[in-house]
GUNUBA-403805 format. One line per 10 residues: their letters; for each residue z, y, x of N, C-alpha, C, CB. Coordinates in steps of 0.05 Angstrom, whole numbers. Glycine has a CB too. Layout:
<sites>
a = Z,Y,X,Z,Y,X,Z,Y,X,Z,Y,X; ...
</sites>
This chain:
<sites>
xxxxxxxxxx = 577,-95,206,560,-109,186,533,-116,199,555,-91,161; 526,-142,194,495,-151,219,475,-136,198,483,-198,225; 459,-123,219,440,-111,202,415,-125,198,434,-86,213; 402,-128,174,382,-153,160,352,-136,178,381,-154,112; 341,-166,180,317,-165,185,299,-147,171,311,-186,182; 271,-143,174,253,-121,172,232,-133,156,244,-109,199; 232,-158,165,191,-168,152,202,-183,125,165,-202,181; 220,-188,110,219,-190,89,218,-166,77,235,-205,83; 227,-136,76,223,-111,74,197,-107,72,234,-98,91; 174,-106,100,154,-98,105,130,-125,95,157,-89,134
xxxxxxxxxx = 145,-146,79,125,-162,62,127,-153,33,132,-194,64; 151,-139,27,147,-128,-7,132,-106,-11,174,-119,-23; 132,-85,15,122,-68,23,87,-70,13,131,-69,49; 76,-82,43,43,-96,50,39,-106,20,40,-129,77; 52,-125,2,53,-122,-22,39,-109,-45,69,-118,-22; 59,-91,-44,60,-61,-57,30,-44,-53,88,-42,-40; 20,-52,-30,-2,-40,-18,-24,-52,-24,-1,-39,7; -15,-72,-21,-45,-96,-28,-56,-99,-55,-38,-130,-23; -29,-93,-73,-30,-103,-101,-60,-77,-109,9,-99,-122; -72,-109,-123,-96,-90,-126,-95,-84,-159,-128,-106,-115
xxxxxxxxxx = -118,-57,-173,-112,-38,-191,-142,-44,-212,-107,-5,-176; -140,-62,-234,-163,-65,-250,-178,-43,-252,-157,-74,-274; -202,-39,-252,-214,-17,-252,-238,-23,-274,-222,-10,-222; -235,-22,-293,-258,-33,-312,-279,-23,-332,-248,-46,-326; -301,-32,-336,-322,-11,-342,-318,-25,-379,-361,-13,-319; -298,-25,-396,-303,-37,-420,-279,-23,-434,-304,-72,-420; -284,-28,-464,-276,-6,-481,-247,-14,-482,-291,-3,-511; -233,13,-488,-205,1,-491,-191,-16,-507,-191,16,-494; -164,-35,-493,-163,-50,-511,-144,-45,-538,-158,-70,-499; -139,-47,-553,-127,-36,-569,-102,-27,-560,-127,-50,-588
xxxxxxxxxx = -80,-37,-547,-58,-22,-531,-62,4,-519,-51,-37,-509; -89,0,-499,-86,27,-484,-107,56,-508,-104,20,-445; -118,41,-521,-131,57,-543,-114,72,-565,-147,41,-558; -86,65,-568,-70,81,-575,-50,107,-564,-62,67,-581; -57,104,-538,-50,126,-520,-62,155,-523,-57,116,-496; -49,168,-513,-70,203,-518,-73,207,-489,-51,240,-538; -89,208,-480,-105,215,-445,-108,248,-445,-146,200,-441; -90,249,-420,-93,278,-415,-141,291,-413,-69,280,-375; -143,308,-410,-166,322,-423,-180,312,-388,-162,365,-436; -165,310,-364,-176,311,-344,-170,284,-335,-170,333,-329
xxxxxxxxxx = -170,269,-356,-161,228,-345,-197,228,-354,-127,194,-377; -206,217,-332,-236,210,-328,-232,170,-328,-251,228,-289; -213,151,-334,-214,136,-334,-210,132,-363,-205,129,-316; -202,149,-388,-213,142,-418,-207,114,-423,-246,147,-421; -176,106,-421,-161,87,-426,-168,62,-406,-166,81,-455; -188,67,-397,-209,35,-382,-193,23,-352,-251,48,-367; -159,47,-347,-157,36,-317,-128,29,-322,-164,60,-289; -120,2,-315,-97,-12,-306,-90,-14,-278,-99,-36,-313; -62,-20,-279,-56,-25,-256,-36,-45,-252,-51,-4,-245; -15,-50,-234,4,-73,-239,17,-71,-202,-15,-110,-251
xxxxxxxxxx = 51,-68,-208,54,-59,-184,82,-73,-180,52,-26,-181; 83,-112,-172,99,-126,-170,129,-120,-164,89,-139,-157; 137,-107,-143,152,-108,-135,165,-72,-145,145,-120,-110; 154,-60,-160,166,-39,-182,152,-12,-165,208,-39,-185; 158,14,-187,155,33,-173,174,41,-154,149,49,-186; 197,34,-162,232,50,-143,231,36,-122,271,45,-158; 230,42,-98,229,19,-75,261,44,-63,187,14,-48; 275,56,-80,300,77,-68,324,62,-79,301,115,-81; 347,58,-63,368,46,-77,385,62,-62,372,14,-78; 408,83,-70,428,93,-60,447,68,-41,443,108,-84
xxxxxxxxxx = 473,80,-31,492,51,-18,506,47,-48,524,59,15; 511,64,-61,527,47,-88,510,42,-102,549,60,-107; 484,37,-104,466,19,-116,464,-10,-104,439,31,-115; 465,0,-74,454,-28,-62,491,-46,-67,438,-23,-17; 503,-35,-66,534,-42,-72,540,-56,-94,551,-20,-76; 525,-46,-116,529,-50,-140,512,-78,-149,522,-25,-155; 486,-77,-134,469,-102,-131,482,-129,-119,446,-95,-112; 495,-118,-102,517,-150,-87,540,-153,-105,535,-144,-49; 552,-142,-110,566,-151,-129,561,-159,-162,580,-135,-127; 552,-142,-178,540,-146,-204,517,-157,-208,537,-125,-215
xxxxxxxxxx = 500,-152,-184,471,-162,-189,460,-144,-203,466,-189,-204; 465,-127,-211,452,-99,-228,427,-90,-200,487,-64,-234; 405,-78,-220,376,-67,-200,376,-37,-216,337,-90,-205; 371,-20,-192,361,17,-198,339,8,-210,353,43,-168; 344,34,-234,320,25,-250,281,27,-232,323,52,-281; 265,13,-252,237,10,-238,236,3,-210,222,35,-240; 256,-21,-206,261,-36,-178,250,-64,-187,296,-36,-166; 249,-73,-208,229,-100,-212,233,-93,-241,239,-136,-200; 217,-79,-261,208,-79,-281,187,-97,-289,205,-59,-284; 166,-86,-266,139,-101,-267,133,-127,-257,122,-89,-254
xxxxxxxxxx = 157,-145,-246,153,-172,-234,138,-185,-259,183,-189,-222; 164,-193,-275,158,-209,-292,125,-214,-312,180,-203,-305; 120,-191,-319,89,-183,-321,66,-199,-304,86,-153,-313; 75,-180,-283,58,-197,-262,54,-221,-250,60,-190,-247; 76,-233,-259,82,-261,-257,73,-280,-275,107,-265,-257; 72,-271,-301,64,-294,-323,28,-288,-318,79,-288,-364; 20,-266,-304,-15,-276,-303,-24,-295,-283,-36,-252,-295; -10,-310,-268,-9,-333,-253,-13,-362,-265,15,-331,-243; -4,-348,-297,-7,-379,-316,-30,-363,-330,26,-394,-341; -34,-345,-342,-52,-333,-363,-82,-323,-343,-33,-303,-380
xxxxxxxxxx = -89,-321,-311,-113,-314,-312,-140,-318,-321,-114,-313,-300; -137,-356,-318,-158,-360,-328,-166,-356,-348,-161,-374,-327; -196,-345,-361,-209,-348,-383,-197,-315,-396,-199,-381,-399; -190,-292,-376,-170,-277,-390,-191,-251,-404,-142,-267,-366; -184,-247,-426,-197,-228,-436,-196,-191,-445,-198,-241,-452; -220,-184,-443,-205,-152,-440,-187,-141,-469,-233,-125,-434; -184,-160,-482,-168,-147,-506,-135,-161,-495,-181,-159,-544; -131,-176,-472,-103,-186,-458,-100,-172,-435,-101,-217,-450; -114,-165,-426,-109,-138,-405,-81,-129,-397,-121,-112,-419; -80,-111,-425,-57,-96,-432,-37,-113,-431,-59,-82,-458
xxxxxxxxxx = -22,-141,-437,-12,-161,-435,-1,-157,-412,-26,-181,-439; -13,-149,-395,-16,-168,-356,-7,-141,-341,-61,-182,-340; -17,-114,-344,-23,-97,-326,-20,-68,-350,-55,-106,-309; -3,-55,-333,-7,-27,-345,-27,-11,-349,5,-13,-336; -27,12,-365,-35,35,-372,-41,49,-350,-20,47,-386; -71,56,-329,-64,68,-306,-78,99,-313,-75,50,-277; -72,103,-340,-75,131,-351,-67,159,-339,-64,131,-372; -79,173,-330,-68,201,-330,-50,219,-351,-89,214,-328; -29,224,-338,-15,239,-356,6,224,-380,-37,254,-368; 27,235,-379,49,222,-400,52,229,-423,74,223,-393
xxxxxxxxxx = 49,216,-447,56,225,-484,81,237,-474,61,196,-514; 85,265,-494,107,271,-491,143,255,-498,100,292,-502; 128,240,-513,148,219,-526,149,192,-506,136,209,-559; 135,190,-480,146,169,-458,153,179,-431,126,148,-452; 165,209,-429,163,223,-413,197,222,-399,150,248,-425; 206,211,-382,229,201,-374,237,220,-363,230,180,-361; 218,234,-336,234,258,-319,214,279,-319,244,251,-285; 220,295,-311,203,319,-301,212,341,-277,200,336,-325; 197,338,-252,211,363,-232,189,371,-224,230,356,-206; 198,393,-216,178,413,-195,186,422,-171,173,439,-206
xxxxxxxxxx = 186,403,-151,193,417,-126,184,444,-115,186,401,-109; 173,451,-125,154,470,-120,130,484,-140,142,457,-101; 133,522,-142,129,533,-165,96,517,-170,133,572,-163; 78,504,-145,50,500,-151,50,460,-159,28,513,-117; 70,452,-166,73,424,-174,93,416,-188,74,409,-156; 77,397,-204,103,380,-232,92,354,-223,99,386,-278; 119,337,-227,115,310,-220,127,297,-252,135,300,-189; 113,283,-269,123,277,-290,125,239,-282,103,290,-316; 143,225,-290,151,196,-293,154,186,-316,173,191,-283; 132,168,-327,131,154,-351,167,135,-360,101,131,-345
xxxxxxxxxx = 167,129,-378,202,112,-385,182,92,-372,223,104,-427; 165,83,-381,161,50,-379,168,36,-346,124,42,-388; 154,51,-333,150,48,-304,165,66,-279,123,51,-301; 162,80,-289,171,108,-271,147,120,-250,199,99,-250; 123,107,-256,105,115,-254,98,148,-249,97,104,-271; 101,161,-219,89,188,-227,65,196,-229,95,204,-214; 60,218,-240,45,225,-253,40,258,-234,55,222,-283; 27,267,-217,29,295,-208,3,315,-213,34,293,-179; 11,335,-219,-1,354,-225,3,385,-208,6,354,-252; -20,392,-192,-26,416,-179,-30,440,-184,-38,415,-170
xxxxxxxxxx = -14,468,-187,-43,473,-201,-67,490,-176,-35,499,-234; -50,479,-146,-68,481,-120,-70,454,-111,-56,499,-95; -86,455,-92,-91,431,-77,-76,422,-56,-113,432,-68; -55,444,-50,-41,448,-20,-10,427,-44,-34,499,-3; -10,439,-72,15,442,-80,17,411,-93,20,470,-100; -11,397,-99,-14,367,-102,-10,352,-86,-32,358,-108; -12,350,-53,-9,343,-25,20,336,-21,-18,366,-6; 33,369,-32,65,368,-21,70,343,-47,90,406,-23; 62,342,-76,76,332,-95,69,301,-85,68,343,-127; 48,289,-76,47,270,-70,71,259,-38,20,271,-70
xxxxxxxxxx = 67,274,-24,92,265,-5,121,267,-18,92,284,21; 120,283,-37,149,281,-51,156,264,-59,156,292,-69; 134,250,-75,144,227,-100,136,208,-87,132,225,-133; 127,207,-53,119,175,-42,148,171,-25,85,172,-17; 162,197,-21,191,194,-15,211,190,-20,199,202,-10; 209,199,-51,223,195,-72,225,156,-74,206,212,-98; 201,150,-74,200,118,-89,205,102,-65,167,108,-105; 199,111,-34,194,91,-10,204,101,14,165,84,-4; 223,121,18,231,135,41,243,113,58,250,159,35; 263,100,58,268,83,71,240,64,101,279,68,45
xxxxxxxxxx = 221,50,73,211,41,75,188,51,99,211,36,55; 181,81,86,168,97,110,178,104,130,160,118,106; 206,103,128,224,110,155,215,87,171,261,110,152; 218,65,165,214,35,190,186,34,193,225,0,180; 170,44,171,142,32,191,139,58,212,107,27,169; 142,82,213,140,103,232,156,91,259,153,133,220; 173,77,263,197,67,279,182,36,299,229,57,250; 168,29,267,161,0,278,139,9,293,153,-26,257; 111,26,282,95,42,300,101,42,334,97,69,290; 120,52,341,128,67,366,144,38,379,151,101,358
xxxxxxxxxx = 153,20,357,164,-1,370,195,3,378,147,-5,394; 203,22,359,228,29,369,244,24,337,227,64,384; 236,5,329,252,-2,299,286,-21,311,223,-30,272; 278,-32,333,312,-44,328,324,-30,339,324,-71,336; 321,0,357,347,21,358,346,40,335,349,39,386; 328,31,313,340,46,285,354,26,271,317,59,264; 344,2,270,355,-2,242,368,-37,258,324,-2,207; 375,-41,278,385,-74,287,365,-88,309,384,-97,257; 376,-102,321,360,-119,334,354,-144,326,368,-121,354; 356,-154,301,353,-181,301,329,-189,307,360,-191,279
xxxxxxxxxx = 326,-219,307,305,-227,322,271,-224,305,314,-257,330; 272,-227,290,260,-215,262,246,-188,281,288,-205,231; 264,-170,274,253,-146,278,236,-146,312,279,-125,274; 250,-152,324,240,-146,351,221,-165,349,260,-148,376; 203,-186,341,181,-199,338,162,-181,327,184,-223,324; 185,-166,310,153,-150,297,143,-128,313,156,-134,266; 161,-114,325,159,-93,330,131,-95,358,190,-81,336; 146,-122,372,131,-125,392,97,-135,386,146,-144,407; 97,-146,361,73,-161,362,57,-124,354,70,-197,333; 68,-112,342,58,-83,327,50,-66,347,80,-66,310
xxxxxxxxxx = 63,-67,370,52,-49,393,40,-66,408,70,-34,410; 38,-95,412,18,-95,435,-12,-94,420,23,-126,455; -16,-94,390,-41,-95,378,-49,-56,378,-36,-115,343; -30,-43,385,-27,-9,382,-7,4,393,-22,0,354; -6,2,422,6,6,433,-1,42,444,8,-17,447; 11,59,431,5,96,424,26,105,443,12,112,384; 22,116,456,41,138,469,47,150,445,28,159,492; 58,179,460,64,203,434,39,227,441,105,221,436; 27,221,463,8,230,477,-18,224,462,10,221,503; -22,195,463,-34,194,444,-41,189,419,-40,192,448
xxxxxxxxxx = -20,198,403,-16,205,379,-16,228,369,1,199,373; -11,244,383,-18,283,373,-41,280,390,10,317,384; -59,272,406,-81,270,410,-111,271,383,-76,249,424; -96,248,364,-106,236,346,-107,267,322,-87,207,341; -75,269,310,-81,290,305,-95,321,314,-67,290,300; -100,325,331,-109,350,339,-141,350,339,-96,355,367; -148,316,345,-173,316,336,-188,318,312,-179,301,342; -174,315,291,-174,328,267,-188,356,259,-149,331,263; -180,369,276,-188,404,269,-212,405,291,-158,433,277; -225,384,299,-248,393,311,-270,382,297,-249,388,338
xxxxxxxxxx = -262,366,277,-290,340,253,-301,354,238,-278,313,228; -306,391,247,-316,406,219,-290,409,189,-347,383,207; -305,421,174,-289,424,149,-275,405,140,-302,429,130; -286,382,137,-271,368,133,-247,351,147,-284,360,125; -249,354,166,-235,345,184,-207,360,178,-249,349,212; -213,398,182,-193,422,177,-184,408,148,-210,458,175; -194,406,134,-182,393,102,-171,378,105,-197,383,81; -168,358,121,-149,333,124,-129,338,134,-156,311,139; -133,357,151,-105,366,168,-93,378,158,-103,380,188; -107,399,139,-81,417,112,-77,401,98,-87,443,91
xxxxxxxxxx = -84,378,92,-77,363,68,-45,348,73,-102,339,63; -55,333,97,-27,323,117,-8,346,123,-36,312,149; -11,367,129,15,385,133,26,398,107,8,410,154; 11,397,79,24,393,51,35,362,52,2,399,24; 23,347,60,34,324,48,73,314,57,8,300,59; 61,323,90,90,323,103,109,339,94,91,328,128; 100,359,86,123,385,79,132,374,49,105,423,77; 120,355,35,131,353,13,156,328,18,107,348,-8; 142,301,42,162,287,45,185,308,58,154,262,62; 185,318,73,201,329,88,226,342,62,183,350,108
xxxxxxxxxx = 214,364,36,229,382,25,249,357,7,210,408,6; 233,332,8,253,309,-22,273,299,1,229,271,-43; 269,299,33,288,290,52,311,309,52,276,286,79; 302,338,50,330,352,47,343,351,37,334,366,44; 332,344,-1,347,346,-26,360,329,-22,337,345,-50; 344,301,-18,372,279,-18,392,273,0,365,256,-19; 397,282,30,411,298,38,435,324,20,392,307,53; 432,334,12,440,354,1,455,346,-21,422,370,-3; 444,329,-37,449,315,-57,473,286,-53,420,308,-64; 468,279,-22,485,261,-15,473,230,-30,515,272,-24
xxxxxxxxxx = 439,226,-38,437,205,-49,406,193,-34,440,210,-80; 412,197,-7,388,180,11,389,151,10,391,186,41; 363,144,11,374,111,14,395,100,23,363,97,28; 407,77,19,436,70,24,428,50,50,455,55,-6; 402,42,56,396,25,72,410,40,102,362,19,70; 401,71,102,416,83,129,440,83,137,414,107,131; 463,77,109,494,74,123,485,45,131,528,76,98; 484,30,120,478,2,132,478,-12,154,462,-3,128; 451,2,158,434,-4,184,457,9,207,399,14,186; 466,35,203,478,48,222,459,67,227,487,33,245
xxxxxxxxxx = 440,76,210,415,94,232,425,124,226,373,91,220; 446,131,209,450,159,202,436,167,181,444,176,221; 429,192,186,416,203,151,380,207,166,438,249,132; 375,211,144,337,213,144,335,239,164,316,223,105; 313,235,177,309,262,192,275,266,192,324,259,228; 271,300,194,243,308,181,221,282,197,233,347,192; 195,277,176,174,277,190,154,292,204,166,269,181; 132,276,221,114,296,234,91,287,226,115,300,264; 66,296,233,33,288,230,36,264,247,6,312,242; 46,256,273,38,246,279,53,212,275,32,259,297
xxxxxxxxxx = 79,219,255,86,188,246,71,177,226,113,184,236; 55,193,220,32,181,193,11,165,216,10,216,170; 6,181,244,-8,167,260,8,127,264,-6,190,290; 30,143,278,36,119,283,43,90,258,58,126,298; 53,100,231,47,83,209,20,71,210,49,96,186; 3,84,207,-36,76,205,-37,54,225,-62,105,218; -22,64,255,-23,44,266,-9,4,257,-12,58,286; 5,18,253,22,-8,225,6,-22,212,39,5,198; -2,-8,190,-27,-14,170,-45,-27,176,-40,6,161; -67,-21,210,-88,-25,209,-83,-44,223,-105,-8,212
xxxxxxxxxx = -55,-52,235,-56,-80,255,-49,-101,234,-32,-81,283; -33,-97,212,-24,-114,191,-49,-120,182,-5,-102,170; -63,-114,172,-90,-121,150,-110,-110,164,-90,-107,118; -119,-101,182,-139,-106,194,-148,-125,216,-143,-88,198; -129,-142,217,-120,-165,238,-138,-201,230,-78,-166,232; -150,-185,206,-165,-211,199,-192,-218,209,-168,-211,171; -208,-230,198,-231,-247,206,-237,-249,240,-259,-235,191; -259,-239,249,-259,-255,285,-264,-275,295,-241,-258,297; -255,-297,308,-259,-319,309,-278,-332,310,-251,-324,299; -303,-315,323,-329,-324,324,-335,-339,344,-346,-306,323
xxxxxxxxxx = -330,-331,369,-326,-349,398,-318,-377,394,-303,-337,417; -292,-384,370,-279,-410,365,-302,-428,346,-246,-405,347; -316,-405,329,-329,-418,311,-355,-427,326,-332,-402,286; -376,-414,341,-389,-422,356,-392,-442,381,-391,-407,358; -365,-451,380,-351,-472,404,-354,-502,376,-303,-458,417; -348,-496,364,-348,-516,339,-364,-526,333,-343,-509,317; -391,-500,326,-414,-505,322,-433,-523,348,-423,-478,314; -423,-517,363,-437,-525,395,-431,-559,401,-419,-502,425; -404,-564,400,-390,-596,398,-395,-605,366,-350,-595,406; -413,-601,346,-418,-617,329,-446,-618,328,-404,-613,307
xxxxxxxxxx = -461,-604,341,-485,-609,343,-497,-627,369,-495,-585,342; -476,-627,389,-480,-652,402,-467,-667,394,-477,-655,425; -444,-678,372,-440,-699,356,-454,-716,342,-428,-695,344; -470,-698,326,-488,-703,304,-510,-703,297,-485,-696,292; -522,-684,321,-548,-675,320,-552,-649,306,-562,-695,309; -568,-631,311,-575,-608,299,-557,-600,269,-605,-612,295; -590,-618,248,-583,-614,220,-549,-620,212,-605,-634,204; -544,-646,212,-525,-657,214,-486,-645,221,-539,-672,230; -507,-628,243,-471,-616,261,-470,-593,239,-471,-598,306; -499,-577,226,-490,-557,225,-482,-563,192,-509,-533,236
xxxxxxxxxx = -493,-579,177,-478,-579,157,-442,-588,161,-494,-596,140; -444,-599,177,-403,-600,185,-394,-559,190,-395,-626,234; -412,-548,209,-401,-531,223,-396,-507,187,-425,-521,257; -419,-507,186,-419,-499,152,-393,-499,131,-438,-519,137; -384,-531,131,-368,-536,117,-340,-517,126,-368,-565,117; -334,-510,152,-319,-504,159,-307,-473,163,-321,-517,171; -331,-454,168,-335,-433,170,-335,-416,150,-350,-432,179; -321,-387,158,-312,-369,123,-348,-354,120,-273,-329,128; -344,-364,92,-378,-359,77,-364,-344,48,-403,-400,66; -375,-343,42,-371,-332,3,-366,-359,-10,-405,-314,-17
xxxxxxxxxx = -347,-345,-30,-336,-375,-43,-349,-369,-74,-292,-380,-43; -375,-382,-75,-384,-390,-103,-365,-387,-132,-391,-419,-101; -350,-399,-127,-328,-397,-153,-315,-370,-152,-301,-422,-152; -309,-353,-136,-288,-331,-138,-295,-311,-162,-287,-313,-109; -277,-294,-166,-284,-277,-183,-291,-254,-172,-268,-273,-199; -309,-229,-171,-321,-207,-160,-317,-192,-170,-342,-205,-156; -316,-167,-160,-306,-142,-164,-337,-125,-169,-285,-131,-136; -351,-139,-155,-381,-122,-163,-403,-132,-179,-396,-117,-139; -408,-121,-192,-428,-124,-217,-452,-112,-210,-417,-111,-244; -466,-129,-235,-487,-115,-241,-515,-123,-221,-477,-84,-240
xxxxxxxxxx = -513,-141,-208,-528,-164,-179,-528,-146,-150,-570,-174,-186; -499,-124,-152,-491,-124,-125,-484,-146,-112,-474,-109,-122; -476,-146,-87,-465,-158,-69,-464,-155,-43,-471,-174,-72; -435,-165,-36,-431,-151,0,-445,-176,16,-388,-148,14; -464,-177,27,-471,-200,39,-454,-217,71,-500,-192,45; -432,-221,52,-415,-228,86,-421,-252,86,-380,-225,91; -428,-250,122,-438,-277,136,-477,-281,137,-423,-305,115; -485,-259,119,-507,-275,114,-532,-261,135,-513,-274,79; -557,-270,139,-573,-266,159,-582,-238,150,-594,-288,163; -583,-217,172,-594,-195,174,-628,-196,162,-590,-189,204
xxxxxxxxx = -635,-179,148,-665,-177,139,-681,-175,163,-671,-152,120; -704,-181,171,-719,-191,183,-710,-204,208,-735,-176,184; -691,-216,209,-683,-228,239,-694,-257,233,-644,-227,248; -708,-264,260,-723,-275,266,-702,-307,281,-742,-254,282; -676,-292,292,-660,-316,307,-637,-312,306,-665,-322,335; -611,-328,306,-586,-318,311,-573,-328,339,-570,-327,287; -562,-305,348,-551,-306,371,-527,-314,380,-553,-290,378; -528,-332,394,-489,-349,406,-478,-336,423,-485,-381,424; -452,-334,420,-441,-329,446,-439,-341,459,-424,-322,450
</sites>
């Protein structure tokens, strides 16, 4: 069976990641004002969210089986498209009593009457899943035992998915999951922007436990967090219901994680989306050939026109006469400098 490409995967993914989470300082709207908020939800109905491409990103092989033939989807595998889709026609002009319309409840804690699952991997964590979404919900009653519940239920919803970016990291995704040409573009463009030994990648971690306390806190946090992906990798193993993507591919069954594939993911992450703006050398080459075009004033209102500035019309996330000043002249600078 040819095994499918990767970057349509790792675009629902980046997605999933990107999709950003209303965060709003105004009273609830009547939808989420009918809710009961757990005693320790500090967001008091005011936080939405909206998560396109669903919470279940897990499909067993007789799910994914059942999808090619029937067209049938595991539940909370696109619940939330459609939602998210009609605010494409409804943003403009949109109001906080339509909110609720567009974007979920990003409430703490489940009514006992929308409460779909409940487990405890572990005697110091409950993971509760709303019906609507499948949305978890985790509760500690340590800090070590919230860590593991979070790697549980991010394995639970995306194991697959975390399997290839740890793979694509290291650049070794088409002897897991195919060579198509797809993949090996990605893999390659992913390491020459982060190209990590394994040397130095437990480098990375080890530096960790020398950043002071907090540093030590990050590192226990990560070795709960792994131990929790790691304990939902056994079960489903055990259980015989791992992603179905691994018969597929041919890669075999899931095998434990370490600290340092979270390294090499980050590496993923930060070449994917941190790969933007730059381009100052090109823009200054621009600026330079239109001011001997045009003359000074002249070039630079062209060079202006062309160059990323703040876009007047957008909508902002910051209130209140903040603002990030991108692009704009440093306080008391006197000149700006070319390359």
């Amino acid at each position: 069976m040819p095994r499918p490409a990767l970057r349509a995967r790792l675009a629902a993914f980046t997605a999933a990641a990107l999709t950003a989470s209303v965060l709003t300082a105004i009273p609830p709207s009547p939808a989420l004002a009918a809710s009961t908020f757990a005693a320790n939800d500090y967001c008091l109905g005011q936080c939405t969210d909206i998560l396109p491409p669903g919470q279940n990103g897990n499909a067993t092989l007789v799910a994914i089986l059942a999808h090619q033939t029937l067209g049938t989807r595991p539940a909370h595998s696109s619940d939330q498209l459609d939602e998210y889709a009609n605010l494409v026609y409804n943003y403009a002009g949109l109001t906080d009593e339509q909110i609720a319309h567009f974007y979920n409840d990003a409430s703490f804690g489940v009514p006992a009457a929308q409460v779909e699952s409940t487990v405890s991997p572990r005697a110091d964590v409950t993971i509760v899943r709303d019906k609507a979404t499948g949305v978890p919900h985790i509760t500690g009653t340590t800090r070590a035992g919230t860590m593991f519940g979070a790697g549980y239920a991010g394995a639970q919803d995306r194991l697959w998915v975390m399997d290839l970016l740890r793979h694509v990291g290291r650049g070794t995704v088409t002897s897991f999951a195919g060579g198509a040409p797809g993949n090996r573009e990605l893999e390659q463009s992913v390491w020459a922007n982060s190209p990590y030994t394994e040397a130095d990648l437990q480098a990375q971690v080890d530096a960790l436990r020398t950043k002071g306390t907090r540093g030590q806190q990050l590192y226990t946090d990560v070795v709960d967090y792994i131990a929790g992906i790691n304990a939902y990798i056994d079960k489903s193993i055990a259980d015989d219901n791992y992603p179905g993507e691994y018969v597929l591919a041919g890669a075999g069954k899931p095998t434990h994680f370490t600290m340092t594939d979270l390294i090499a993911t980050a590496g993923v992450i930060g070449g994917l989306f941190g790969g933007g703006g730059g381009s100052e050398i090109q823009s200054a080459l621009v600026r330079v050939a239109a001011r001997a075009k045009y003359g000074a004033t002249e070039g630079d209102r062209v060079w202006q026109a062309f160059r990323s500035q703040n876009d007047p019309e957008t909508v902002l996330t910051l209130h209140d006469g903040q603002s990030f000043p991108y692009g704009a002249t440093p306080p008391g600078a006197t000149s700006a400098v070319l390359p």
